[in-house]
C-alpha positions in Angstrom: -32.1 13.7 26.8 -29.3 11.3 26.2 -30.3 8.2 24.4 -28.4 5.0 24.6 -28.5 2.5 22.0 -27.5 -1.6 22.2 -24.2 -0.3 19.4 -23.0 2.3 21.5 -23.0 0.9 24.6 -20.6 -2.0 23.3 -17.4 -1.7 24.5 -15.2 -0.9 21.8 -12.1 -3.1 20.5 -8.5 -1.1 21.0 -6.9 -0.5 17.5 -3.9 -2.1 17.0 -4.7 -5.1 19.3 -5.2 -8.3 17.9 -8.1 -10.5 18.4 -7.6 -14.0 20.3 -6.9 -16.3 17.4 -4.5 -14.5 16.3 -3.0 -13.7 19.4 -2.9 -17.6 20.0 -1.4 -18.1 16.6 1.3 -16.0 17.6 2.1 -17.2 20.7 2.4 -21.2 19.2 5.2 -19.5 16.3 6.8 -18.3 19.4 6.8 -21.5 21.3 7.6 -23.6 17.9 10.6 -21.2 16.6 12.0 -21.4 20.9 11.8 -25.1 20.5 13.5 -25.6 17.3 16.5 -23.5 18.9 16.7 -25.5 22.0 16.6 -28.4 20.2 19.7 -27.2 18.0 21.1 -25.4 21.4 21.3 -28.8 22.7 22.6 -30.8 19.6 25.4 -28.7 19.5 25.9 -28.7 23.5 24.9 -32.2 23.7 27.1 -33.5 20.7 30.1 -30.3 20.5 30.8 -28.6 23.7 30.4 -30.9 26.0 32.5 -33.7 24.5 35.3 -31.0 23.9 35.0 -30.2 28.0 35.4 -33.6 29.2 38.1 -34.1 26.8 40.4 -31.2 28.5 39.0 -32.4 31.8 40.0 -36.1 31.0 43.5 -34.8 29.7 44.6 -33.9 33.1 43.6 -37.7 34.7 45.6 -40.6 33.8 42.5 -43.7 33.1 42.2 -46.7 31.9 38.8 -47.5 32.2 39.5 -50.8 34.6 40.9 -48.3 37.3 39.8 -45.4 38.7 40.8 -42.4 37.2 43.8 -40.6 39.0 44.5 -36.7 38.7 48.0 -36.0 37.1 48.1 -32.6 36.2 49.8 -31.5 33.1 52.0 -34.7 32.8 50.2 -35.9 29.8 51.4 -32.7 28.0 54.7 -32.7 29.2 54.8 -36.2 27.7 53.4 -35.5 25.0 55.9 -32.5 24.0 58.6 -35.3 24.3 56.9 -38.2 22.3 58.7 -38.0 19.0 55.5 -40.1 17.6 53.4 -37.5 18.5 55.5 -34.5 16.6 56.2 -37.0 14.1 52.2 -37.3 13.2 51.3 -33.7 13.4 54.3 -33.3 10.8 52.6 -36.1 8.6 49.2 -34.7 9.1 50.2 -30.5 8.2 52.1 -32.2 5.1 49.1 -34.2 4.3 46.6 -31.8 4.9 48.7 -28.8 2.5 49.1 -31.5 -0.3 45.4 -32.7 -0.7 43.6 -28.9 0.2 46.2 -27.4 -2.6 45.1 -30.0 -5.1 41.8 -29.9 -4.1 41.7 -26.0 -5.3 43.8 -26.0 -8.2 41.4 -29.4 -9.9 38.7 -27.8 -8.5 38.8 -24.5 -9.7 40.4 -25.9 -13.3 37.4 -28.3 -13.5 35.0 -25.7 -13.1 36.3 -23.5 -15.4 36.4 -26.1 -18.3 32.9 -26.8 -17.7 31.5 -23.3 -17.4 33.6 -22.6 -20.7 29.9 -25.3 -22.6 26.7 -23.8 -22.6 25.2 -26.7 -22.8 23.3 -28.2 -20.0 23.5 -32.0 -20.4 27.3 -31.4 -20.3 27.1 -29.5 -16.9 24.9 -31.7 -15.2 27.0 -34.7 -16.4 29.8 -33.6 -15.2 28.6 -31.9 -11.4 27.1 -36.0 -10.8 30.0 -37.5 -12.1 32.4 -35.6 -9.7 30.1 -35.1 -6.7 28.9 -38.8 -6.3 32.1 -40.1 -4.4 30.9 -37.5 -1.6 27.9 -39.9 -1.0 30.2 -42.8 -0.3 32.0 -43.2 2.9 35.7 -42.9 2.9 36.3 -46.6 4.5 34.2 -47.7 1.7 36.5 -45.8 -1.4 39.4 -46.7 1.0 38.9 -50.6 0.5 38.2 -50.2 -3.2 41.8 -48.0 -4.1 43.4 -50.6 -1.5 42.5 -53.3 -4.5 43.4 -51.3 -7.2 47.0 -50.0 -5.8 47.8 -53.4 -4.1 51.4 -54.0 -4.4 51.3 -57.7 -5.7 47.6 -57.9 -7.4 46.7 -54.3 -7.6 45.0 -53.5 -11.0 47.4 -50.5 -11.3 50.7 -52.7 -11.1 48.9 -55.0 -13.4 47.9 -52.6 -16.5 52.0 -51.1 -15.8 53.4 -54.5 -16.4 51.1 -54.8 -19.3 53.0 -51.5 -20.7 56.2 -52.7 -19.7 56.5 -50.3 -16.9 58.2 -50.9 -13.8 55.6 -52.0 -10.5 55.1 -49.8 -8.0 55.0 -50.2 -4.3 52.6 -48.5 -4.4 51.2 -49.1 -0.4 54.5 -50.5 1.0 56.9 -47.4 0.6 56.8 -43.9 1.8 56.4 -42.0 -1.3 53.8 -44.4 -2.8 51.4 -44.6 0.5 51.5 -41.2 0.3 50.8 -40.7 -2.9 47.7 -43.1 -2.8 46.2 -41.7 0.1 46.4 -38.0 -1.4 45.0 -39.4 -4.3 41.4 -40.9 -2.6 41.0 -37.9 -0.7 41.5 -35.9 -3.4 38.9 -37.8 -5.1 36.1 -38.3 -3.0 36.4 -34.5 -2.3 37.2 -33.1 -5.3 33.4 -32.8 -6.1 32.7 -30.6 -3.4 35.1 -28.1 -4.1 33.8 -28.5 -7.8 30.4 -27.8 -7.1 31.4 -24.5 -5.3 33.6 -23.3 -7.4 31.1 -23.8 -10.4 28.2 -21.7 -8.0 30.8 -18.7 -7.7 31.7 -18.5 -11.7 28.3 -19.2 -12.4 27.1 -16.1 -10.5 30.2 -13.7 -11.9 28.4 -10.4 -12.6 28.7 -10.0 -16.9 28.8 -6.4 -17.1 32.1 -6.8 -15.3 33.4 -9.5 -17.3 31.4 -7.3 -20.5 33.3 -4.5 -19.4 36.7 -6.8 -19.1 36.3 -8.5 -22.7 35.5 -4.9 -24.0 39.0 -3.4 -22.7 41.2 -6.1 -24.9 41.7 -8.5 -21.5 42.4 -12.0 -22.7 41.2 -15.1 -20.9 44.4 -15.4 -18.9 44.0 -11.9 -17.8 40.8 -11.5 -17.2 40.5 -15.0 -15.1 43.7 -13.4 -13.2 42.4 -10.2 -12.3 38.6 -10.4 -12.5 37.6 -13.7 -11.9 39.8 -14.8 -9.1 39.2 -11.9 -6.9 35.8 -11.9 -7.2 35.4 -15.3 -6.1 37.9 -15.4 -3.5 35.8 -15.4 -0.6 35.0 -19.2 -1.9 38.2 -19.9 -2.8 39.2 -18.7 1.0 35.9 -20.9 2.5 36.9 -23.9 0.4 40.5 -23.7 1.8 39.4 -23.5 5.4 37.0 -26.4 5.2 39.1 -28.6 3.3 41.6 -27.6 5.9 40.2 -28.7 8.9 38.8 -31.8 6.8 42.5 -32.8 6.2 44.0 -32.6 9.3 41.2 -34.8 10.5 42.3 -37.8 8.3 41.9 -41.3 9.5 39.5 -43.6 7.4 42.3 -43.4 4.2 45.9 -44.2 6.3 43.6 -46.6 8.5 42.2 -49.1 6.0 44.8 -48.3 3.2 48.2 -48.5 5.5 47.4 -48.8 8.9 49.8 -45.7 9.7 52.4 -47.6 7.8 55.1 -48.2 6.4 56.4 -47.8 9.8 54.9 -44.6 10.5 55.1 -42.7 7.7 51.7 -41.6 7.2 50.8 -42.5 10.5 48.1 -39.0 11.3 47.4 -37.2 14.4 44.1 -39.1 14.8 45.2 -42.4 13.5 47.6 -41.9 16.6 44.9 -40.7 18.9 42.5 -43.9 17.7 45.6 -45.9 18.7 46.8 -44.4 22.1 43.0 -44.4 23.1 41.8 -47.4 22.7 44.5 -49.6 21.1 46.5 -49.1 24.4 44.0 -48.0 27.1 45.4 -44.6 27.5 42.5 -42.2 27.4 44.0 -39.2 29.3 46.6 -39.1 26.8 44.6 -39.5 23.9 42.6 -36.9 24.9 45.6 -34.9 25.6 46.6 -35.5 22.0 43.3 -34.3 20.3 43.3 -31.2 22.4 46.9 -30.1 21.1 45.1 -31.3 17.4 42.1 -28.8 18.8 44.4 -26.0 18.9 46.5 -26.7 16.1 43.4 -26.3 14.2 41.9 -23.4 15.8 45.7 -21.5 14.8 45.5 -22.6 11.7 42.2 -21.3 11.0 43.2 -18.5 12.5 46.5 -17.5 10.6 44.0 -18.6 7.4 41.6 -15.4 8.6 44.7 -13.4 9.0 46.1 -14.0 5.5 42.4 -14.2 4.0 42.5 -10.1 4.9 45.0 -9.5 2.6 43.9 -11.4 -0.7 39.9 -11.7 -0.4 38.0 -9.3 -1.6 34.3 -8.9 -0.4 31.5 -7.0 -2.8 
């Protein structure tokens, strides 16, 4: 005879399964970690792609806002291959853009190694705030302050110069010295980032390497030559590509410092798209512009990949 008690005759729980909280619990991670990637889906859509679309759409139309737009084509390229302004501000830009990433890595790096050369920890902190503040400021902001101090007739530059019984400078109305200034303040205010990164890489240099270096007779030129600077390449190639694409994206410096000027001299590509846009009402060809400044980018990143293959070294 078969007996049947009230424990066996309850129905038994698969292994493996889970119960209903937890099944619940899993289900709202699943529904929380979906919506924080729509969310930053459509940021980037929203606030990326889809402006870049309707600028190559709005290259091909010819619109002033008053009118209605009218379909032209590729005239606003062919225009633009002829516009001597237009070759004449990517020119400035590139020149711009090698000049302030090169010094940016060379201070950067140099910086950096002076600091990591103290052990002690007042010094290093002093120093990563000191250089990494400017980055909190805005550009138009550091812009109007250098404007004061290099200001061609009560600059406090000039001043402390004719103090010395140096010559003045023109410091904002000449080629060489416009230049020169607005290298200089975006140098500056992004000098701290490459700092900082350059100090993570040396800071995280693996010692029985540089052990083993120190132990084989290398000196300090040598060994920063051929150990240090290949093994932080990769940050020395990311700092280039960022401050790269940074650079040829300059406006807030030539804007409030020169206005593009003298004449056009450091006149940049998006100083001239702010102007063609909507100084003179001409958004198909402003948009025009910044998709040739969209490509120009994407083949210099790319030629900066192709190089990178060569010269950094991955672990």
């Amino acid at each position: 005879m078969t007996v049947t008690t009230a424990a066996s005759s309850r129905p038994r729980a698969r292994p493996g399964r889970p119960n209903g909280d937890r099944a619940r619990t899993v289900r709202r991670e699943a529904v929380f970690g979906y919506g924080m990637i729509f969310l930053s889906f459509a940021v980037i859509v929203v606030f990326t792609l889809l402006p870049i679309v309707f600028s190559v759409v709005l290259s091909l139309f010819s619109w002033d806002v008053l009118s209605p737009a009218a379909f032209i084509g590729l005239s606003n390229y062919r225009r633009m291959v002829a516009d001597d302004n237009v070759i004449h501000s990517f020119g400035t830009t590139i020149s711009l853009a090698v000049l302030i990433v090169a010094l940016q890595l060379v201070l950067g790096l140099a910086l950096a190694l002076l600091v990591q050369q103290h052990t002690s920890t007042w010094f290093r902190t002093l120093f990563r705030t000191a250089f990494f503040l400017p980055l909190l400021a805005s550009a138009a902001s550091i812009s109007i302050v250098f404007s004061y101090l290099f200001n061609d007739q009560f600059g406090v530059v000039n001043y402390y110069l004719d103090l010395l019984g140096l010559p003045q400078v023109a410091w904002l109305s000449s080629n060489h010295g416009a230049t020169a200034v607005i290298v200089l303040v975006a140098v500056w205010q992004q000098l701290g980032f490459v700092f900082i990164l350059f100090i993570a890489a040396l800071g995280s240099l693996p010692v029985d390497i540089l052990e083993a270096s120190a132990i084989d007779g290398s000196g300090p030129v040598r060994t920063l030559w051929s150990v240090k600077l290949p093994l932080i390449s990769p940050t020395i190639f990311f700092a280039g590509v960022i401050g790269l694409i940074n650079a040829m994206q300059l406006f807030d410096q030539p804007y409030v410092l020169t206005q593009g000027g003298p004449g056009s001299a450091t006149t940049t590509t998006v100083l001239l798209i702010y102007r063609t846009a909507f100084q003179n009402i001409e958004f198909g060809y402003g948009s025009a512009i910044s998709v040739a400044l969209f490509l120009v980018l994407l083949l210099l990143t790319g030629l900066q990949f192709l190089i990178g293959r060569k010269w950094v070294f991955y672990s």
